[in-house]
DSSP file (Angstrom, degrees, kcal/mol; ACC not computed):
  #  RESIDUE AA STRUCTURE BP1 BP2  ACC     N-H-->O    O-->H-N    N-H-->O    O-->H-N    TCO  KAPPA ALPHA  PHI   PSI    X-CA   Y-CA   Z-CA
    1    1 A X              0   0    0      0, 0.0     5,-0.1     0, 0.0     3,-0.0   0.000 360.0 360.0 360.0 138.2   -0.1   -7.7  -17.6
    2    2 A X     >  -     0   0    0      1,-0.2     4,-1.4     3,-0.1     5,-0.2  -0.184 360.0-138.3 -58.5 144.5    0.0  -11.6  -16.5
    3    3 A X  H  > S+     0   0    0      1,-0.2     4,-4.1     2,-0.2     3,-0.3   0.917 104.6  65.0 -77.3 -27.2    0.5  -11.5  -12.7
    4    4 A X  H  > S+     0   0    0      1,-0.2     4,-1.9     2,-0.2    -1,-0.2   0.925 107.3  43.3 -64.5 -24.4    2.9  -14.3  -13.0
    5    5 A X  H  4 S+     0   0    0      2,-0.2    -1,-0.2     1,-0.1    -2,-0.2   0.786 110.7  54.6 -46.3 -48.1    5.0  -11.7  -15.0
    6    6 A X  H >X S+     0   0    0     -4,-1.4     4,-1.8    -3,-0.3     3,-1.1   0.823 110.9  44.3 -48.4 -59.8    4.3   -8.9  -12.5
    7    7 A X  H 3< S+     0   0    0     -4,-4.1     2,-0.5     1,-0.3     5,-0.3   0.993 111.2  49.2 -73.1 -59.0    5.6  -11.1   -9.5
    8    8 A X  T 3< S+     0   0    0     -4,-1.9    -1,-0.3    -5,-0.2     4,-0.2   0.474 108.2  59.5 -73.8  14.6    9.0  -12.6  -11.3
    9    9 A X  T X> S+     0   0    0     -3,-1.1     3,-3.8    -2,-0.5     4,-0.9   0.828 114.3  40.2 -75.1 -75.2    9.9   -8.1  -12.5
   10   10 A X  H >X S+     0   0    0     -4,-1.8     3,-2.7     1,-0.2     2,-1.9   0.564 117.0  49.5 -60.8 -96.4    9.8   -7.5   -8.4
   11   11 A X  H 34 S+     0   0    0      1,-0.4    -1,-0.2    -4,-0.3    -3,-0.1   0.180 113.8  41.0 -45.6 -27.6   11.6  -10.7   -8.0
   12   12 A X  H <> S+     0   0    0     -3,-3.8     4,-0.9    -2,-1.9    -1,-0.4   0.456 119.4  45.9-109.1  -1.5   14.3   -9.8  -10.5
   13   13 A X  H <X S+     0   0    0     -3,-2.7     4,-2.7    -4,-0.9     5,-0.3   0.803 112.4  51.7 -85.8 -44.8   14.5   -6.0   -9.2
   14   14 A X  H  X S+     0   0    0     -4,-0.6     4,-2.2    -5,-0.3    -2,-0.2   0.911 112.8  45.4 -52.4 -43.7   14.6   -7.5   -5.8
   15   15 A X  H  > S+     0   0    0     -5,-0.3     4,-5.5     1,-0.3    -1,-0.2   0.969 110.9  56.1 -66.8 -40.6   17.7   -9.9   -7.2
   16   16 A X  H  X S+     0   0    0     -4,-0.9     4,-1.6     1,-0.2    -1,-0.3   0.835  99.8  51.3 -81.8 -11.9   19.3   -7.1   -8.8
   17   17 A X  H  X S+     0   0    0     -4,-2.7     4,-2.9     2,-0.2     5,-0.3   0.958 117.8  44.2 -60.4 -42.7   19.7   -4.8   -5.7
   18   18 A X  H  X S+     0   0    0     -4,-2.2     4,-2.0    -5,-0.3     3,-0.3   0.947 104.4  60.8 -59.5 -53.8   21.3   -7.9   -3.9
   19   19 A X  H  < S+     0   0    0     -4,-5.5     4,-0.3     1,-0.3    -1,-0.2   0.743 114.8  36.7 -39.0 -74.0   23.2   -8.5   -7.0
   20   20 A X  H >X S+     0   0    0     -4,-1.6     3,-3.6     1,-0.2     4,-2.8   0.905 111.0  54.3 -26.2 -73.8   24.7   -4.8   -6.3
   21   21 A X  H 3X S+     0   0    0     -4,-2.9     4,-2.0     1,-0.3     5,-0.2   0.855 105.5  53.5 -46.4 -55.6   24.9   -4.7   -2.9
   22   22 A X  H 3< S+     0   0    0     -4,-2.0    -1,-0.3    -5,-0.3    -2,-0.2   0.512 115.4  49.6 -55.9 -14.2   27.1   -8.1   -2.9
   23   23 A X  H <4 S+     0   0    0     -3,-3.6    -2,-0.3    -4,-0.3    -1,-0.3   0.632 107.1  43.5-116.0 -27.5   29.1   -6.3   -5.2
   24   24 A X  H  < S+     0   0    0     -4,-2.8    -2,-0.2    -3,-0.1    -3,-0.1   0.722 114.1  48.5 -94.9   0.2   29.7   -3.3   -3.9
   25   25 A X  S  < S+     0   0    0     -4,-2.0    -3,-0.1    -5,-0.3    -2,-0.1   0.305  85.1 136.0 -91.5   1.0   30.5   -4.5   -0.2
   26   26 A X        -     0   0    0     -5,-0.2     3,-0.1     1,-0.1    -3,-0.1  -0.266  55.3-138.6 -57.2 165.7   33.1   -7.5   -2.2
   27   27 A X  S    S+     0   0    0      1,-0.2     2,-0.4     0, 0.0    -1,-0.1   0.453  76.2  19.2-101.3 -56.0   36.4   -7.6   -0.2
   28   28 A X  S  > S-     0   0    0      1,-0.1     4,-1.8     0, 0.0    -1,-0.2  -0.963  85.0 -99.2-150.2 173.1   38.4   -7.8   -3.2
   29   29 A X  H  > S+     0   0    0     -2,-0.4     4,-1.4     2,-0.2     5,-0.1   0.752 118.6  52.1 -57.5 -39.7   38.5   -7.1   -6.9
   30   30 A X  H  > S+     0   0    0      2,-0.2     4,-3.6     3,-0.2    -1,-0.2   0.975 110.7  45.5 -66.6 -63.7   37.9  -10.8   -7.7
   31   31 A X  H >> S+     0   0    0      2,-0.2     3,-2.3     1,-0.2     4,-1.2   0.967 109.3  57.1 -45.4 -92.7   34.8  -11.2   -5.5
   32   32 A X  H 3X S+     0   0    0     -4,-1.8     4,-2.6     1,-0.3     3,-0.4   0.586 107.4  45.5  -9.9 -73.3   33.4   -7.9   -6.8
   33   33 A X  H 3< S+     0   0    0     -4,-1.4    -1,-0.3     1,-0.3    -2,-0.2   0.717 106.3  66.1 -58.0 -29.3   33.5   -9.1  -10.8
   34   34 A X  H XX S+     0   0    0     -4,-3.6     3,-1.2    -3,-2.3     4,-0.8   0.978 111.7  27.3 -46.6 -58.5   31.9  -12.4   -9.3
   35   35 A X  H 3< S+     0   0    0     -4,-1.2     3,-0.5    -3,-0.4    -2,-0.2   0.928 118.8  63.7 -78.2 -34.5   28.2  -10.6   -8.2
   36   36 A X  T 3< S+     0   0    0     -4,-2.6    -1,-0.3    -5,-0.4    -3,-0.2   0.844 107.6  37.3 -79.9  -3.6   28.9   -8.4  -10.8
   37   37 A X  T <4 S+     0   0    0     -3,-1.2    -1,-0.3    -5,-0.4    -2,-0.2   0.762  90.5  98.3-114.1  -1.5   28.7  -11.1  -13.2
   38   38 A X     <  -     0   0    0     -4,-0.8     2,-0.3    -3,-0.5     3,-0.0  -0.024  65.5-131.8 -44.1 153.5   26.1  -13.1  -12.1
   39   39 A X    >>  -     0   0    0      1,-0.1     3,-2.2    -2,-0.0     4,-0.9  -0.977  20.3 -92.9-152.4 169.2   23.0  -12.7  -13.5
   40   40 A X  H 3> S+     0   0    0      1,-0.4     4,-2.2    -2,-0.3     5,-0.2   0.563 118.7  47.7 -91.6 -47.4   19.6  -12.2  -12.9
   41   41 A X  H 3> S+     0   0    0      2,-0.2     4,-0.6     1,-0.2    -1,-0.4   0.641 117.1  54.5 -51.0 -17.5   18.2  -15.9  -13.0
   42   42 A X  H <> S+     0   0    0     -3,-2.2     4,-2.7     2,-0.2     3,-0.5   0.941 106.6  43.6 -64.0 -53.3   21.3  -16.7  -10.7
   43   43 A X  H  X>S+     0   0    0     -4,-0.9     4,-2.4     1,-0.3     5,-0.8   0.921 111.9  50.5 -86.0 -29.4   20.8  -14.7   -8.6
   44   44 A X  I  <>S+     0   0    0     -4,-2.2     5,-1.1     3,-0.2    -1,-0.3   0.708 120.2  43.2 -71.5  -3.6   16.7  -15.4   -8.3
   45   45 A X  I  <5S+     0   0    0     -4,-0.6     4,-0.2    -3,-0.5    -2,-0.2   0.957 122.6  30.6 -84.0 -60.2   17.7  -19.3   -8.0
   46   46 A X  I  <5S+     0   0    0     -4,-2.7     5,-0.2    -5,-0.2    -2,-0.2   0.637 137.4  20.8 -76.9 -20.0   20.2  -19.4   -6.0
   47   47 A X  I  <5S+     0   0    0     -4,-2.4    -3,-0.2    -5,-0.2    -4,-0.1   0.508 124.3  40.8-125.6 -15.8   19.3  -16.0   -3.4
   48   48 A X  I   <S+     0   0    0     -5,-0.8     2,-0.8     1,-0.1    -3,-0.1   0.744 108.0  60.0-114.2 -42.5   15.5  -15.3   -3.9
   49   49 A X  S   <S-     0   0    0     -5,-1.1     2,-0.3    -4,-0.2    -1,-0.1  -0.671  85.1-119.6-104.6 122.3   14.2  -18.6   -4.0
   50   50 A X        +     0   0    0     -2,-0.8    -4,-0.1     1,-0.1    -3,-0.1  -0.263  53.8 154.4 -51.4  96.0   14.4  -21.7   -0.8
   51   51 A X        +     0   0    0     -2,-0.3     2,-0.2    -5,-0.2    -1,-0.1  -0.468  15.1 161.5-135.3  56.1   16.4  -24.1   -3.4
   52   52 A X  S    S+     0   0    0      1,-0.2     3,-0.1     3,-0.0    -2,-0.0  -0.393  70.3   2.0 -37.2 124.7   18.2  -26.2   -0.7
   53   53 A X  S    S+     0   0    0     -2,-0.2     2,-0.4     1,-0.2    -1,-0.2   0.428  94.9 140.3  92.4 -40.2   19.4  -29.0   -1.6
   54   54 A X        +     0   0    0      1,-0.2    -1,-0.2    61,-0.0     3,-0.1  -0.499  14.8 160.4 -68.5 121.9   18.3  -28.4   -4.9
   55   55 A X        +     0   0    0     -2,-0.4     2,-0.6     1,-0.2    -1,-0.2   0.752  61.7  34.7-106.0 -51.6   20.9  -29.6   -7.6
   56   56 A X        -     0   0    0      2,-0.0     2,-0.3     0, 0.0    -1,-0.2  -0.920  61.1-166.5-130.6 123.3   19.3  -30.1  -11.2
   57   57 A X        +     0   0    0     -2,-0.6     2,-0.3    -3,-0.1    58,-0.2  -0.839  18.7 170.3-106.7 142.6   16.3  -27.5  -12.4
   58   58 A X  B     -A  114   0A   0     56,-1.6    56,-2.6    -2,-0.3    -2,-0.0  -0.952  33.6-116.9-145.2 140.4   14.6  -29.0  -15.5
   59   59 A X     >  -     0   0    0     -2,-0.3     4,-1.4    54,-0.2     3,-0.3  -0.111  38.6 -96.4 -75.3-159.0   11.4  -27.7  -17.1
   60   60 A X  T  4 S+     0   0    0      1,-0.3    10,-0.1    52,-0.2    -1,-0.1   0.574 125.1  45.8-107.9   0.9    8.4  -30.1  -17.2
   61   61 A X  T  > S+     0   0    0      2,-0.1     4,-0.9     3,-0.1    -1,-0.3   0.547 111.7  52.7 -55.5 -37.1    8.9  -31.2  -20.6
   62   62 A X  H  > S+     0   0    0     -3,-0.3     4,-2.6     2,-0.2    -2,-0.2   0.748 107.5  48.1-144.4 -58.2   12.4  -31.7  -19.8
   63   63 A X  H  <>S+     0   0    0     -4,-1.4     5,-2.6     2,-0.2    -3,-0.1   0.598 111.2  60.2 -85.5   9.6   11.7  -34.0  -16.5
   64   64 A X  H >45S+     0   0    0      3,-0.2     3,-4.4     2,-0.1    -2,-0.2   0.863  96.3  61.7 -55.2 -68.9    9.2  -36.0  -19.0
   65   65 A X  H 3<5S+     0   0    0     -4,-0.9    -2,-0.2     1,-0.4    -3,-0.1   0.932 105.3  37.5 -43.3 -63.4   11.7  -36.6  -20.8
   66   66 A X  T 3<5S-     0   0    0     -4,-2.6    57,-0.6     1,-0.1    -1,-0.4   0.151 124.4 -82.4-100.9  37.0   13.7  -38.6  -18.5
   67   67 A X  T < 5S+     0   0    0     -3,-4.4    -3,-0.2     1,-0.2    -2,-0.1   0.454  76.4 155.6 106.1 -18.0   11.1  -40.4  -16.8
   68   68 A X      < -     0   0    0     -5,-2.6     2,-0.4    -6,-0.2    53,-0.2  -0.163  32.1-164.5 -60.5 137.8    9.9  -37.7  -14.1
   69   69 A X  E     -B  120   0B   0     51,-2.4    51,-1.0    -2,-0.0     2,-0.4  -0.961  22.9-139.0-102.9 139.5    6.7  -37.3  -12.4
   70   70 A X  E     -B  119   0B   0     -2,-0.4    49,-0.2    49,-0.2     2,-0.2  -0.890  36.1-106.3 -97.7 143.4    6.5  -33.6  -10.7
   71   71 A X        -     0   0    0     47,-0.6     3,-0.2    -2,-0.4    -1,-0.0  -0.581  43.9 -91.9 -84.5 123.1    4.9  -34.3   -7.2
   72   72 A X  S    S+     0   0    0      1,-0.3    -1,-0.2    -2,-0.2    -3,-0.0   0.385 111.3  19.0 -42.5-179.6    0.9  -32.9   -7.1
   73   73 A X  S    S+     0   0    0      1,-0.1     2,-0.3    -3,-0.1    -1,-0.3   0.675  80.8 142.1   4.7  51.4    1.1  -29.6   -5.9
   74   74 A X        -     0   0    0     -3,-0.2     2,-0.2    44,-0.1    -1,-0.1  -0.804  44.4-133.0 -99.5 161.6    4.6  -28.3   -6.4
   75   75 A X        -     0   0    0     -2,-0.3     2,-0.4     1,-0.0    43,-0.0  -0.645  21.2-128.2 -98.0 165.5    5.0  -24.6   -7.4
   76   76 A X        -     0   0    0     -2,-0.2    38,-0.2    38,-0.1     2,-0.1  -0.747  19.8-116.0-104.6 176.7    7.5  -24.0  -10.3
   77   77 A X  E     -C  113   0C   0     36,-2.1    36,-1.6    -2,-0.4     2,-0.4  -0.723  31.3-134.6 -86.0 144.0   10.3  -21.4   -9.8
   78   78 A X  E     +C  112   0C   0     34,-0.2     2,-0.2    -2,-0.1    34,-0.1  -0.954  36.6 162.6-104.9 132.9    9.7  -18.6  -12.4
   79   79 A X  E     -C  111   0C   0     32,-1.0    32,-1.4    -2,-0.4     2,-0.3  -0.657  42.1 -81.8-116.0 174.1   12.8  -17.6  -14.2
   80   80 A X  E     -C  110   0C   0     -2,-0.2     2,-0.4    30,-0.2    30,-0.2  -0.784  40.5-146.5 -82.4 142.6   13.7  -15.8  -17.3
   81   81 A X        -     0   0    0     28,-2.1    28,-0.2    -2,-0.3     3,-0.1  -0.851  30.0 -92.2-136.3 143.7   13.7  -17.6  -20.5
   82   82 A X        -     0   0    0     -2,-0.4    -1,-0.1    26,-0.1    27,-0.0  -0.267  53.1 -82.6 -87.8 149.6   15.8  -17.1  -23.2
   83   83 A X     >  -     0   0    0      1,-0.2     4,-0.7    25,-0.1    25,-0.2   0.121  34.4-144.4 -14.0 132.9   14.8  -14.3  -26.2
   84   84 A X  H  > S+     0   0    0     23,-1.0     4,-2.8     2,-0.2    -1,-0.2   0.547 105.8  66.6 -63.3 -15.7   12.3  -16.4  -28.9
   85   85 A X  H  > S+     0   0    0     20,-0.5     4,-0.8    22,-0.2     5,-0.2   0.998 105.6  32.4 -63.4 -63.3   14.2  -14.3  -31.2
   86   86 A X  H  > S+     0   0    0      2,-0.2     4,-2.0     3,-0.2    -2,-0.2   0.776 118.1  58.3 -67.9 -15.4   17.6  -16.3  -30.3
   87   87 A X  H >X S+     0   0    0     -4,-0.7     3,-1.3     1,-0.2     4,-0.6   0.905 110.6  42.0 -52.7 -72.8   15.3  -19.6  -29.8
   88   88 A X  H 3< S+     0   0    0     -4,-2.8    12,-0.3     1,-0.3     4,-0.2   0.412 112.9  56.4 -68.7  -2.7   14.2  -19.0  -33.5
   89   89 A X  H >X S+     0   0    0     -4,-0.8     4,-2.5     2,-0.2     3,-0.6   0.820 109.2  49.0 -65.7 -52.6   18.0  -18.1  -34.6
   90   90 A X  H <X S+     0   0    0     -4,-2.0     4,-1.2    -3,-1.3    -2,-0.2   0.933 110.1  41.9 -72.3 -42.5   19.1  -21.1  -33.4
   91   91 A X  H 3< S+     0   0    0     -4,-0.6     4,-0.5     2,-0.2    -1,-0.2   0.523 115.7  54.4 -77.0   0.6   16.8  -23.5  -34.9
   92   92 A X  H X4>S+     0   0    0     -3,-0.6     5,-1.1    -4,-0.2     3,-0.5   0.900 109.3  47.0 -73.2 -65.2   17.0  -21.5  -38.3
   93   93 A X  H ><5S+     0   0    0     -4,-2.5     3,-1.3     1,-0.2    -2,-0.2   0.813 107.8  57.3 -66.0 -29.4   20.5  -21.8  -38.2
   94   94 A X  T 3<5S+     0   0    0     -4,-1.2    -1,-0.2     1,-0.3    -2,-0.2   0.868 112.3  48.0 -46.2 -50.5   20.1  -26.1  -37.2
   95   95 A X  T < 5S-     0   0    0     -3,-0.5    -1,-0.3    -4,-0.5     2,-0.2  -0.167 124.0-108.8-113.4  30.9   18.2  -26.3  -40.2
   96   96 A X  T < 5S+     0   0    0     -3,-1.3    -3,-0.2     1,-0.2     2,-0.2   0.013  73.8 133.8  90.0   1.4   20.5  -24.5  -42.5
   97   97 A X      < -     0   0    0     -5,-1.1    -1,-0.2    -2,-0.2    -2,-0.2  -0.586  62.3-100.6 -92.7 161.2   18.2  -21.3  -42.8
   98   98 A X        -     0   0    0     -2,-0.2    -1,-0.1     1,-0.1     2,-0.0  -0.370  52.4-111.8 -73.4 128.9   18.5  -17.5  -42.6
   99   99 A X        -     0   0    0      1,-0.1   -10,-0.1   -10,-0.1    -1,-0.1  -0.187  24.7 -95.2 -71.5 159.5   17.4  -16.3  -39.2
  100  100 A X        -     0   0    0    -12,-0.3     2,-0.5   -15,-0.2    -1,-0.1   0.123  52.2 -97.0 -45.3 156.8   14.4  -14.2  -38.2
  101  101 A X    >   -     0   0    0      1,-0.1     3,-1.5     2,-0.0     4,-0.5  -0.814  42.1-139.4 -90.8 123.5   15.4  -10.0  -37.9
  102  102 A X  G >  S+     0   0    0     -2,-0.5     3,-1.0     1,-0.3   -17,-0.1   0.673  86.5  70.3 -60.6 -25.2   15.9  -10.1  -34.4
  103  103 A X  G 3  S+     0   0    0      1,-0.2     3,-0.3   -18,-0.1    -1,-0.3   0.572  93.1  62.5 -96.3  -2.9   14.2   -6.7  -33.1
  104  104 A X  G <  S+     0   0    0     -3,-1.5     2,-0.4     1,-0.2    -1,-0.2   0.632 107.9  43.7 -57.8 -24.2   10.7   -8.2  -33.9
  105  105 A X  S <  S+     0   0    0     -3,-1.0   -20,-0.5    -4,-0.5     2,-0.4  -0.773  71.8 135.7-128.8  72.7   11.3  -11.0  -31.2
  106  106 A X        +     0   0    0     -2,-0.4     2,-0.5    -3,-0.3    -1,-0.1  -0.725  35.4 116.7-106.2  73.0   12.7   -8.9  -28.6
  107  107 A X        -     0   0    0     -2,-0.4     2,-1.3     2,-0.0   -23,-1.0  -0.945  56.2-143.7-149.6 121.0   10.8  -10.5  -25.8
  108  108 A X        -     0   0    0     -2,-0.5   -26,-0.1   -25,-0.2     2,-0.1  -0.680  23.2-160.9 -81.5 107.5   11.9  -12.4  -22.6
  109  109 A X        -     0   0    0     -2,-1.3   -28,-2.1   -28,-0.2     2,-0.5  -0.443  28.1 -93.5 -86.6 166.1    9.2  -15.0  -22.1
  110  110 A X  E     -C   80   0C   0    -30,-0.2     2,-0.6    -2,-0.1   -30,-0.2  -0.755  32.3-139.0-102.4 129.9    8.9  -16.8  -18.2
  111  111 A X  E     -C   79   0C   0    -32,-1.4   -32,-1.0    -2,-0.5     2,-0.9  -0.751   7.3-150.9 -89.7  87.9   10.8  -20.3  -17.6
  112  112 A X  E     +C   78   0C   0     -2,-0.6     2,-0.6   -34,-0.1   -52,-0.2  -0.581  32.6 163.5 -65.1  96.0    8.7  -22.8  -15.6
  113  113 A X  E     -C   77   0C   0    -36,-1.6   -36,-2.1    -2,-0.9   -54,-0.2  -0.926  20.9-172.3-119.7 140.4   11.4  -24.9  -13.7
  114  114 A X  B     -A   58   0A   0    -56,-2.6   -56,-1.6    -2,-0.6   -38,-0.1  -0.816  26.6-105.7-130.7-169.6   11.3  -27.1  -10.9
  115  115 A X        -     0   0    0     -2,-0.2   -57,-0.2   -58,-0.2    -1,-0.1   0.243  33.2-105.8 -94.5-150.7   14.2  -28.8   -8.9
  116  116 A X  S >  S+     0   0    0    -59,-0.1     3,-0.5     3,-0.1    -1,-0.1   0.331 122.9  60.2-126.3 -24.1   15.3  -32.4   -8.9
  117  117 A X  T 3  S+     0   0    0      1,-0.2   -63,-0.0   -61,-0.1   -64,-0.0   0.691  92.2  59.6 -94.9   0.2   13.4  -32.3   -5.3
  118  118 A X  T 3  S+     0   0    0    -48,-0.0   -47,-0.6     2,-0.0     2,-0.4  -0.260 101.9  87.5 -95.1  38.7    9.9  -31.4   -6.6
  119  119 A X  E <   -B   70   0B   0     -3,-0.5     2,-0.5   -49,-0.2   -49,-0.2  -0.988  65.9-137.2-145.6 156.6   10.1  -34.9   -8.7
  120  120 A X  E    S-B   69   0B   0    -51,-1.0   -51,-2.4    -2,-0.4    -3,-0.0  -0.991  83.1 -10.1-119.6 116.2    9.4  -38.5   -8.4
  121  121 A X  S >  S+     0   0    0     -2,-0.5     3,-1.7     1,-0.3     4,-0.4  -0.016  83.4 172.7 121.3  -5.4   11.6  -41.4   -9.5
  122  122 A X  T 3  S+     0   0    0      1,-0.3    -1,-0.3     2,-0.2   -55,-0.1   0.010  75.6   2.7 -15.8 109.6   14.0  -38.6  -11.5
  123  123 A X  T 3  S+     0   0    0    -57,-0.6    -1,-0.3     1,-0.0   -56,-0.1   0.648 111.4 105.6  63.8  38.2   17.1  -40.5  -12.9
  124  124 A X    <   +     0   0    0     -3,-1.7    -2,-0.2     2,-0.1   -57,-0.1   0.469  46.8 114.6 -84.5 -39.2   15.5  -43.8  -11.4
  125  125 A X        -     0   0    0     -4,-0.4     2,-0.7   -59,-0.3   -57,-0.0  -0.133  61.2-140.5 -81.8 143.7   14.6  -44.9  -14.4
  126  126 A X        -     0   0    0      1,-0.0     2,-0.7     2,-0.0    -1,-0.1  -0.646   7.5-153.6 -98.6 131.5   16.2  -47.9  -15.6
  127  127 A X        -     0   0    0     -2,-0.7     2,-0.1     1,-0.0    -1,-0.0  -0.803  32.5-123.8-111.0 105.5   17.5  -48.8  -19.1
  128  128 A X        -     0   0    0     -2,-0.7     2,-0.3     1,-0.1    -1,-0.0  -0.222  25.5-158.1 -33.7  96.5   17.4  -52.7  -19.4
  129  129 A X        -     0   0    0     -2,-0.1     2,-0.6     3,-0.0    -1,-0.1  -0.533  32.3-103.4 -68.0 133.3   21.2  -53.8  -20.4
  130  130 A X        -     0   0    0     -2,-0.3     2,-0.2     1,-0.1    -1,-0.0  -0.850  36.0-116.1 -91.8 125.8   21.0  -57.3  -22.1
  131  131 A X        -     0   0    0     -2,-0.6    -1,-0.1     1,-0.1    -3,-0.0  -0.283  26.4-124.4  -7.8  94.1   22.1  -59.6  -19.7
  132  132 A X        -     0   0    0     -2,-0.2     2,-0.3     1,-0.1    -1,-0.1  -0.507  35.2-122.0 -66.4 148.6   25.6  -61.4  -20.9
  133  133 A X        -     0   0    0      1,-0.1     2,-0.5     0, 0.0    -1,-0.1  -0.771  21.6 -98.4-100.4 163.5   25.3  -65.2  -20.9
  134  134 A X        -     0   0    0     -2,-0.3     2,-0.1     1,-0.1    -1,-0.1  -0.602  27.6-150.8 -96.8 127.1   26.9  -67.3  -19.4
  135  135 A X        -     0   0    0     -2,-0.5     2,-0.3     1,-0.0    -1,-0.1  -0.345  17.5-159.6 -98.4 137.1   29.4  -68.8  -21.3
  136  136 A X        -     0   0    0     -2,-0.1     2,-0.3     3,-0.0     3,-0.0  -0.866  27.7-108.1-128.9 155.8   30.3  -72.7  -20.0
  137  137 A X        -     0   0    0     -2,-0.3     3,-0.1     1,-0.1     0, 0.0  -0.555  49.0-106.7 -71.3 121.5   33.5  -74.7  -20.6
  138  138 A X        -     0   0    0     -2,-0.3     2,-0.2     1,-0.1    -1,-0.1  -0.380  36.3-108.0 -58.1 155.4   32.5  -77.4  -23.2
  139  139 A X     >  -     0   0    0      1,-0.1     4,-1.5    -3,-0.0     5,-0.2  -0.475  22.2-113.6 -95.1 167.5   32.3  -80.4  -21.8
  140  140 A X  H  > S+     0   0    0      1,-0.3     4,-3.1     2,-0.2    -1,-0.1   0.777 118.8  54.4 -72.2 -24.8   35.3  -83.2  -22.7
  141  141 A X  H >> S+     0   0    0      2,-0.2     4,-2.2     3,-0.1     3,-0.6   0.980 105.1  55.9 -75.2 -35.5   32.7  -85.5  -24.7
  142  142 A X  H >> S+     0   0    0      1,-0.3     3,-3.5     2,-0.2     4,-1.0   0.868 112.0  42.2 -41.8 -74.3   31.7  -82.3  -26.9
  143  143 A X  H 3<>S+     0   0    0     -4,-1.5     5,-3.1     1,-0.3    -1,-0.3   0.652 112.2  54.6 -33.2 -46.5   35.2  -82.1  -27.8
  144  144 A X  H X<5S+     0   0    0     -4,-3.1     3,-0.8    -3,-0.6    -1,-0.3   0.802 106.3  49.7 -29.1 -48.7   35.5  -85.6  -28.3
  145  145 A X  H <<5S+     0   0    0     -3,-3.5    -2,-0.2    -4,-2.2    -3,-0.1   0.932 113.8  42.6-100.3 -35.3   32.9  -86.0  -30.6
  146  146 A X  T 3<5S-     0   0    0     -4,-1.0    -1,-0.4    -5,-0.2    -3,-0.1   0.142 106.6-115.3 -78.1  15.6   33.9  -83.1  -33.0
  147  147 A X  T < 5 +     0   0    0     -3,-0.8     2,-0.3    -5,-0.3    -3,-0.2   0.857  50.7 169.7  73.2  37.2   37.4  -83.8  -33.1
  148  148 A X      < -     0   0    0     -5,-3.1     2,-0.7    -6,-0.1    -1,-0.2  -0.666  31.7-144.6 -91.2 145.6   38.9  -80.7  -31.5
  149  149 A X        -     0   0    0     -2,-0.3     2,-0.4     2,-0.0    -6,-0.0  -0.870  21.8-155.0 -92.7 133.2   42.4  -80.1  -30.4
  150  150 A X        -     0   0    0     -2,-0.7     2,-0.4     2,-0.0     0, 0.0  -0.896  10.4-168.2-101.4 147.1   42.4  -77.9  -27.0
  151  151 A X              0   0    0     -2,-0.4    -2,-0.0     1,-0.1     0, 0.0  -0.954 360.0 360.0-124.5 144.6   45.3  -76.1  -26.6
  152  152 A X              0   0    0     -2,-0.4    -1,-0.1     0, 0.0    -2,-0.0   0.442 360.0 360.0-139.4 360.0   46.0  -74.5  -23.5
């Protein structure tokens, strides 16, 4: 078994006893269906892992995309990553074809994300607006000389 695999199983048994716990010690009925609805990548993001601070998790394709450098030796957070069976449902269905039989692709594959504080220049980047120019009053011979009436 990959060890990164190995570590995020205890990570995500680890999540789901808190997950419990938080849910059977709730206060009230509301609170309770909160932990109890949470789910297992919540709870390792938000309870398992030091993500102070941390606002927008992107994979490293993702923070490519918009311009990111991820800063040399950051780790990424292992999550769970959704089914390749529903990946390949969904892009079947995008492209107007009959999806895969789902109980061949019953496998959770592992979600490299890092935070919005493991990146450099992250929604920095700037997309060049053309300038307006600047529009001047014509001047009174211009007007003159083509024969305009101004009205004002």
């Amino acid at each position: 078994m990959n060890p990164k695999r190995a570590q995020l199983i205890a990570l995500s048994n680890e999540a789901k006893e808190i997950r419990d716990d938080m849910a059977e010690g709730a206060e009230t009925e509301n609170e309770a269906l909160f932990w109890a609805s949470r789910t297992v990548n919540y709870m390792l993001i938000n309870h398992m892992y030091d993500t102070e601070g941390a606002e927008e998790f992107n994979t490293f394709k993702q923070w490519k995309e918009q311009g990111a450098t991820i800063r040399k030796g950051s780790k990424a957070f292992l999550v769970w990553g959704q089914p390749i069976g529903k990946q390949r449902a969904k892009e079947a269905q995008q492209k107007g074809q009959k999806a895969p039989e789902e109980d061949e692709y019953r496998f959770f594959p592992i979600c490299y994300l890092f935070s919005n504080k493991q990146v450099v220049n992250a929604g920095k980047t700037k997309i060049s607006k053309p300038q307006p120019s600047k529009v001047e009053e014509p001047k009174a011979e211009f007007i003159r000389s083509v024969n305009l009436d101004t009205v004002i």
